[in-house]
N, C-alpha and C positions, 0 to 999 in steps of 0.2 A: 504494500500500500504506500504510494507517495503522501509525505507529509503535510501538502496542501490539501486533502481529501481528511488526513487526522483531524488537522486544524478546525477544516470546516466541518464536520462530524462529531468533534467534540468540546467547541467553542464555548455553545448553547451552555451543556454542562457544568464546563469549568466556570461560569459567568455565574449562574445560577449558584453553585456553593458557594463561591465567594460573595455574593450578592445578600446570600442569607446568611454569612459569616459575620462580614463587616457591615450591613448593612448601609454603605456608601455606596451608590451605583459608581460614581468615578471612581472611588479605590477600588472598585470590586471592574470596572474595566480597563482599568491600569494593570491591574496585578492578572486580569486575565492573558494581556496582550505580552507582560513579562513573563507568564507560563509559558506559553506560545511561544516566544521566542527562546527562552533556554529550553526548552523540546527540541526545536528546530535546532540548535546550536551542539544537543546531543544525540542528533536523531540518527547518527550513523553507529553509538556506541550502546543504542535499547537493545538486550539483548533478548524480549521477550519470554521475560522469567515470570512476568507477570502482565494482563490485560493490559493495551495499551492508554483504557481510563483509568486503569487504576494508579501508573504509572505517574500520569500526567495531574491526577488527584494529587499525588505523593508530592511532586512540584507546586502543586495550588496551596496545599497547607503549609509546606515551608515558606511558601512566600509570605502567606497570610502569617505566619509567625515571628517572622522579621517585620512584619511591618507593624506588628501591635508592639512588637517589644520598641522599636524605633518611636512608637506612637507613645509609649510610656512615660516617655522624656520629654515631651510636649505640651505643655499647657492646653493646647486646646482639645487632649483629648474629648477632658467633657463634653464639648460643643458637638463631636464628631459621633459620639455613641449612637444618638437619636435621631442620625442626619435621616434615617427612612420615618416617614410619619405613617401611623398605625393606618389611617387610611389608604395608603400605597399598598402597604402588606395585605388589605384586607381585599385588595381587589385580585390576590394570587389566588384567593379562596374561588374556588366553581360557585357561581352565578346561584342559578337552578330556578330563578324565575323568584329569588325568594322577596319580602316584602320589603319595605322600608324599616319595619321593624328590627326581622332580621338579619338585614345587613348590619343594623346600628350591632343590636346584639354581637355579631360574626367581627365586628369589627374590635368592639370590647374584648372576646376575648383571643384577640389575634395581638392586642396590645398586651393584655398577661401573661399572653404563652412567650411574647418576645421579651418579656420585662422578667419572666423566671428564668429564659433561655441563658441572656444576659450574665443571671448570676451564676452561672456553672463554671465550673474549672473550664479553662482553654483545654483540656482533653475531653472532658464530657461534652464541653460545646460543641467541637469536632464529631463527637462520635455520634451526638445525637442528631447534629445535621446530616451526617451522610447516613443515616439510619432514616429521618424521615422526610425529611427535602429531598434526598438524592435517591430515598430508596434503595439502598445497596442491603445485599444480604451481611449477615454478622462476618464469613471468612471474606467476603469481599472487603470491609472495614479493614480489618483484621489486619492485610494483607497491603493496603492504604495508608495505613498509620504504625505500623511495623509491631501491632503488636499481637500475642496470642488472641486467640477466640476467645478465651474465658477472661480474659484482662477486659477484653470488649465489651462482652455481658454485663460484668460487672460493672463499668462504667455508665454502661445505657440503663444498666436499671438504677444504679445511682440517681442519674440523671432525670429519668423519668418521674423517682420518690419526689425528688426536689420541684419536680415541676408541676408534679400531682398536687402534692403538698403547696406549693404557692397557688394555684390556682382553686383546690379545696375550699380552703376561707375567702376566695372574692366572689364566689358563685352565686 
């Protein structure tokens, strides 16, 4: 497969994690387009050990993790947390014809599940976005973020307690 066909095949993707990662559509299409390019830059040394998404995943969260730690030292992280407003998020939600009500509803609690999401470990954050944004299976994570299957579990159900549990008492 030539890596213009990758790129465009797995753009959508990589944009999408990082979009619901950082929550910035500009960092989330900066750091898409520096994926893409360190791909392209290694794409003669993949040695197909592992799916070419998962691969290209592998490259999306180390970016995204250089750039939070980079963001760390910056005063304006605050400002940058919140840059997607809850109604943006809520338009990701299928439609289905539903009322005015509950979109306001669908909207609420698309603002909790990103404001529990928020407070997870940068490993739980990861693991639970590519678990339900990305849809990946547990050894596909696994395999993504370098680490065992049951390190993973444990993370996602972590992650899930904390998110059950925040969301619990706003209902």
């Amino acid at each position: 497969m030539e890596f213009a066909e990758v790129a465009a095949r797995f753009r959508p993707q990589i944009f999408r994690f990082l979009l619901s990662s950082l929550r910035d559509p500009d960092a989330a299409e900066t750091l898409t387009q520096d994926c893409l390019l360190k791909a392209h830059r290694n794409w003669a040394s993949f040695r197909g050990e592992s799916s070419v998404m998962t691969w290209l995943l592998r490259i999306a969260i180390n970016l995204q993790k250089d750039y939070w730690r980079s963001r760390r030292l910056q005063f304006w992280k605050t400002a940058t947390n919140n840059s997607i407003d809850a109604d943006d998020a809520a338009q990701w939600l299928p439609s289905g014809e539903s009322t005015p009500e509950d979109q306001a509803v669908a909207r609420d609690q698309v603002r909790l599940v990103w404001k529990a999401v928020k407070g997870l470990s940068e490993r739980q954050r990861t693991v639970f976005m590519l678990r339900h944004v990305e849809e990946m299976e547990i050894h596909e994570i696994a395999s993504t973020v370098g680490l065992s299957e049951g390190t993973v579990k444990a993370h996602l159900s972590r992650a899930m307690l904390r998110v059950r549990a925040e969301l619990g008492g706003k209902r």
